[in-house]
The first five atom37 places (N, CA, C, CB, O) and aatype in JSON, in Angstrom:
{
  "aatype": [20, 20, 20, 20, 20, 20, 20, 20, 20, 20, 20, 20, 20, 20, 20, 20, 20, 20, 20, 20, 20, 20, 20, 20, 20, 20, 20, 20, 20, 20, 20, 20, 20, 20, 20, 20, 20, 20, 20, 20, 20, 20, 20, 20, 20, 20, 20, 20, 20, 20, 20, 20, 20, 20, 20, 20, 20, 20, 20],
  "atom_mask": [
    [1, 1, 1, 1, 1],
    [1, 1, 1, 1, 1],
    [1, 1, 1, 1, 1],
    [1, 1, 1, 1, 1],
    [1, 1, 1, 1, 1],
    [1, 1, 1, 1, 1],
    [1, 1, 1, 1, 1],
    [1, 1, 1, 1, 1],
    [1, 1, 1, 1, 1],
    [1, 1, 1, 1, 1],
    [1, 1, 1, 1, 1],
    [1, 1, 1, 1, 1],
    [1, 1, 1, 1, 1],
    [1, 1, 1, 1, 1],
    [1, 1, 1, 1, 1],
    [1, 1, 1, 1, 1],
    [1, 1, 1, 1, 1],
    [1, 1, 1, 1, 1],
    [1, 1, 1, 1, 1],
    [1, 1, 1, 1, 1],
    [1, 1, 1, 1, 1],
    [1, 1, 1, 1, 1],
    [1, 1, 1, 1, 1],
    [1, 1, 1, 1, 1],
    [1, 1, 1, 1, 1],
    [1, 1, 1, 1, 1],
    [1, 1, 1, 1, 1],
    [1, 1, 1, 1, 1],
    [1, 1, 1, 1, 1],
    [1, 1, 1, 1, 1],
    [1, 1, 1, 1, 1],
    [1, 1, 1, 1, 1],
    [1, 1, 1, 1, 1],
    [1, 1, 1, 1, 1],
    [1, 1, 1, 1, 1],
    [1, 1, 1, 1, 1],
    [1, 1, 1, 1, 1],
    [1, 1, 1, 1, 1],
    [1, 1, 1, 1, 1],
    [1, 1, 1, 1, 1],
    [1, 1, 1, 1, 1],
    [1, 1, 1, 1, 1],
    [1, 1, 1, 1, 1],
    [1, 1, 1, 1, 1],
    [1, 1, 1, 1, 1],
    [1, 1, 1, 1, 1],
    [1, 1, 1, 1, 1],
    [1, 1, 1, 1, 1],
    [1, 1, 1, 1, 1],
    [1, 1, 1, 1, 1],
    [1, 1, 1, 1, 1],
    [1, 1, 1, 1, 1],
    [1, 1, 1, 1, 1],
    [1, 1, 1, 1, 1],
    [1, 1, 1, 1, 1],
    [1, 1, 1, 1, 1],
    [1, 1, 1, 1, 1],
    [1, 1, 1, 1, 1],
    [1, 1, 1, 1, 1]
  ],
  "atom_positions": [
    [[23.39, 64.04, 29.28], [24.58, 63.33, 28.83], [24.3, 62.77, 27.43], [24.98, 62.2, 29.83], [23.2, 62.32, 27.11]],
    [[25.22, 62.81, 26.75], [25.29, 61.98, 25.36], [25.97, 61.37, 25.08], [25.32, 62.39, 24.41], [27.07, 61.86, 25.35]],
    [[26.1, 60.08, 24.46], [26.71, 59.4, 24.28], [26.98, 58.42, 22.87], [26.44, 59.07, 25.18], [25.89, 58.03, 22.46]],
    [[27.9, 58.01, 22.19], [27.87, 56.79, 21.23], [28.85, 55.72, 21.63], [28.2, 57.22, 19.75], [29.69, 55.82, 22.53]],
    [[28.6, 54.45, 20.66], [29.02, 53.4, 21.64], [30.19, 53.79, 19.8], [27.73, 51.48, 22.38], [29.79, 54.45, 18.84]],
    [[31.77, 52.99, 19.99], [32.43, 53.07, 19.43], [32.11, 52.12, 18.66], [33.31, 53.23, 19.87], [32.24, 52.5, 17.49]],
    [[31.71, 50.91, 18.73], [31.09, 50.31, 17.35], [30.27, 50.52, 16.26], [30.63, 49.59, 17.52], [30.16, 50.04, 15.13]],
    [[29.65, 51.5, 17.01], [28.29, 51.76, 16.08], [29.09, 52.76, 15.06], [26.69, 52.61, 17.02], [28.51, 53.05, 14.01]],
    [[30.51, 53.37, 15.34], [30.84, 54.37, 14.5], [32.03, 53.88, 13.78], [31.03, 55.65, 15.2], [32.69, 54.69, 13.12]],
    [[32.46, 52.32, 13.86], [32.47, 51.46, 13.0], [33.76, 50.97, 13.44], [32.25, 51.89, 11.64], [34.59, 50.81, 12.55]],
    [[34.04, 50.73, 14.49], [35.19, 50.11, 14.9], [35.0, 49.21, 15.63], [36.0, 50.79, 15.41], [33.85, 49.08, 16.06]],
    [[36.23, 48.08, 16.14], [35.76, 46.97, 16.57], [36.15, 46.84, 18.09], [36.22, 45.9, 15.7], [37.04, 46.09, 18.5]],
    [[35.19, 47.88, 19.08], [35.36, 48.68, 20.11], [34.5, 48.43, 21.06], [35.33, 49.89, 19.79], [33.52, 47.98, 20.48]],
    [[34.3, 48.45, 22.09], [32.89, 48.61, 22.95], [33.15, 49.6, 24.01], [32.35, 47.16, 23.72], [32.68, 49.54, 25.15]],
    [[34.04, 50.62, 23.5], [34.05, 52.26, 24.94], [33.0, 53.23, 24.27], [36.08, 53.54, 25.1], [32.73, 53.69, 23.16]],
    [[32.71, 53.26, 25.1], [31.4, 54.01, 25.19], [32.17, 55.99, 24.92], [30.45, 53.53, 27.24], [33.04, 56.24, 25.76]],
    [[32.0, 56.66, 24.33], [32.12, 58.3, 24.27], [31.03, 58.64, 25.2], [31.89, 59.07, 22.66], [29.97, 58.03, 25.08]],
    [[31.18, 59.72, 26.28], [30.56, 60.59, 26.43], [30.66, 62.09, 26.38], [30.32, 60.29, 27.12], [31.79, 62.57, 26.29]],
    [[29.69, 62.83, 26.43], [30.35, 64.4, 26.71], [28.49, 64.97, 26.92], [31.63, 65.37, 24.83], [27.53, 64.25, 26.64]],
    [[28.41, 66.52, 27.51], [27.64, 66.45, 27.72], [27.02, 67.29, 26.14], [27.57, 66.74, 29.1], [25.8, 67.42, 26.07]],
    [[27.82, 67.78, 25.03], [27.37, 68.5, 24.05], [27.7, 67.32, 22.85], [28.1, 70.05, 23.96], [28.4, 66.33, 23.09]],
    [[27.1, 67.61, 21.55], [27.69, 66.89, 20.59], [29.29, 67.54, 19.78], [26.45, 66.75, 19.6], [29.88, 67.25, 18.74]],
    [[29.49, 68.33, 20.67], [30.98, 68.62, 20.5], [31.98, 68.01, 21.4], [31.2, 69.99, 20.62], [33.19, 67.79, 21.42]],
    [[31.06, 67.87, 22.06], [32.38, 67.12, 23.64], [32.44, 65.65, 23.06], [31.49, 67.0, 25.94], [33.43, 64.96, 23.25]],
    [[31.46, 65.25, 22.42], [31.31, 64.17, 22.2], [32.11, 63.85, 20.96], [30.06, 63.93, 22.22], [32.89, 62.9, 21.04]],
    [[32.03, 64.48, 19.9], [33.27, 64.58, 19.04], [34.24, 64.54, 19.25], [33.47, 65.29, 18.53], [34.88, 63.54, 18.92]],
    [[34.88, 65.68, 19.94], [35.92, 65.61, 20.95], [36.36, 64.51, 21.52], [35.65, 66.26, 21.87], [37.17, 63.79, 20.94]],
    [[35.97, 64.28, 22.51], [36.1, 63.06, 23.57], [36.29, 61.98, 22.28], [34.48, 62.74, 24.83], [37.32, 61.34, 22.5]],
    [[35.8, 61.65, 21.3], [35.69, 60.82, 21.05], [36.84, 60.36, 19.62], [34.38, 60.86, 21.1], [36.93, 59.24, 19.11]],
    [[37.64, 61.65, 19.23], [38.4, 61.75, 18.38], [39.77, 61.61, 19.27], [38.11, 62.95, 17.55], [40.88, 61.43, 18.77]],
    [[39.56, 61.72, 20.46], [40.47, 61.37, 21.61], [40.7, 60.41, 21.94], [40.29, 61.72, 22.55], [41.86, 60.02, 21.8]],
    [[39.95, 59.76, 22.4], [39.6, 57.87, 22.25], [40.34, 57.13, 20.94], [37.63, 57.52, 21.9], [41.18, 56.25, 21.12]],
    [[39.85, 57.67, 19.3], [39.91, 57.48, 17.96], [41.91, 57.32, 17.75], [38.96, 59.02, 17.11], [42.58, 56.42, 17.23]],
    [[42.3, 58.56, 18.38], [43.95, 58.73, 18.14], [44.46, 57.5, 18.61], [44.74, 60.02, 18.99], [45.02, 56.56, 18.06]],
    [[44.01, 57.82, 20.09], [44.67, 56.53, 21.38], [44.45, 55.56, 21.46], [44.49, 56.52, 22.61], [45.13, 54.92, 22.27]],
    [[43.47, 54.9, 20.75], [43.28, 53.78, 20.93], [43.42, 52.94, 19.41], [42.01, 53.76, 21.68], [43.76, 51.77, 19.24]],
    [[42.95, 54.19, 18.16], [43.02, 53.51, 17.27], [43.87, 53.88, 15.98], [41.91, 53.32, 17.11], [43.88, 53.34, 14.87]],
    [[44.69, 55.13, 16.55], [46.48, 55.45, 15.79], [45.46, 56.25, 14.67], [47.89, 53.57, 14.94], [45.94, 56.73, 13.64]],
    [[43.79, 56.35, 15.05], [43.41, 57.85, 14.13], [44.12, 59.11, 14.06], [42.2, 58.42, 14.56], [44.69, 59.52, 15.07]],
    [[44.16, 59.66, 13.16], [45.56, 61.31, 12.78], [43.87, 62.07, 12.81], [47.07, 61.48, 10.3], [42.78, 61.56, 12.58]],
    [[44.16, 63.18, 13.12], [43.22, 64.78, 12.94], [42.47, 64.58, 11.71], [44.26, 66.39, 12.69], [41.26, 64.8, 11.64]],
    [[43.22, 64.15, 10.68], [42.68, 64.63, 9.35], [42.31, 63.17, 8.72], [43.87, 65.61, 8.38], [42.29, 62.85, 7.53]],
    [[42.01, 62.36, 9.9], [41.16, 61.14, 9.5], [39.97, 61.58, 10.04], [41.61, 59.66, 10.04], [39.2, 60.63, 9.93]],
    [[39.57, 62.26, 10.42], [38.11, 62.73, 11.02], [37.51, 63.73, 10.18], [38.18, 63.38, 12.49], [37.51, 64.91, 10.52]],
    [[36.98, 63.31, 9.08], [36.83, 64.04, 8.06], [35.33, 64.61, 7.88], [37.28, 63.27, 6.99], [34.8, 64.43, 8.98]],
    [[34.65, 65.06, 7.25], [33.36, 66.01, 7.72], [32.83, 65.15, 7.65], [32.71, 67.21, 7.09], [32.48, 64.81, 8.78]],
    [[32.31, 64.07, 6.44], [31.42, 62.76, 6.1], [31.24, 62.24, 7.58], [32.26, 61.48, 4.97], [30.13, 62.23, 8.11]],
    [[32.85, 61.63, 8.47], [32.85, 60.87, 9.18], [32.22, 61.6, 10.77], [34.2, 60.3, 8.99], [31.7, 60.92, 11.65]],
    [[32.4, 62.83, 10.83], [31.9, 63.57, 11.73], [30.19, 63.62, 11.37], [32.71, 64.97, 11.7], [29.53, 63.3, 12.36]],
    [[29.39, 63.93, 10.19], [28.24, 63.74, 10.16], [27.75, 62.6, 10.59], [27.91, 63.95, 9.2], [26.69, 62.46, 11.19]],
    [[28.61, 61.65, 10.24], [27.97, 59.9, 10.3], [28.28, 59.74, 11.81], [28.97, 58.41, 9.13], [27.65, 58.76, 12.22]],
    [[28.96, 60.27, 12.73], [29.06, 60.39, 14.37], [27.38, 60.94, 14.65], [30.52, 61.79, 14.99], [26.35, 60.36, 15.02]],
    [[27.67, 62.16, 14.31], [26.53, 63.03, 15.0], [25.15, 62.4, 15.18], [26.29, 64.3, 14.19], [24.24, 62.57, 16.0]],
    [[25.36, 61.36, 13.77], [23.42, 60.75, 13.83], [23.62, 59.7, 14.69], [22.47, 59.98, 12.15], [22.55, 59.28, 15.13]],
    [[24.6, 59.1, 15.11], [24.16, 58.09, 15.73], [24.77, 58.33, 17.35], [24.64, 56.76, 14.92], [25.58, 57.55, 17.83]],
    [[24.3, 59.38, 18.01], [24.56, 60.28, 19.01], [23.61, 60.1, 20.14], [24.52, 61.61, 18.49], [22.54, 60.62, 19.82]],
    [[23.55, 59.6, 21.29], [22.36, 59.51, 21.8], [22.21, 60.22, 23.12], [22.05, 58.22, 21.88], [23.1, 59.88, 23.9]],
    [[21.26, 61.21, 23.68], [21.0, 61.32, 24.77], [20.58, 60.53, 25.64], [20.53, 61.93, 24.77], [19.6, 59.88, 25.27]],
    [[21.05, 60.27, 26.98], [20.62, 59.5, 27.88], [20.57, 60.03, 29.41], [21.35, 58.43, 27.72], [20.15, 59.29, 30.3]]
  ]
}
């Protein structure tokens, strides 16, 4: 499983993303990003997808 906590990717959040790939986790988590925080598609921009990926954790 992998996971990031939504603060750490800079919002003022504490839901946890999981998925079991770092795509699900993108995913899942750009899903969360819309619904919870009125993020659009093309606010998830490559920078902001790199700066996800490092702080990505297996557990």
């Amino acid at each position: 499983m992998k996971t990031i906590n939504c603060r750490e990717a800079g919002f003022d959040c504490d839901f946890i993303v999981k998925g079991e790939t770092e795509e699900e986790v993108l995913k899942n988590g750009m899903e969360h990003a819309k619904k919870d925080h009125n993020m659009k598609e093309e606010d998830m921009t490559s920078e902001m997808k790199e700066k996800i990926r490092g702080i990505i954790r297996s557990s």
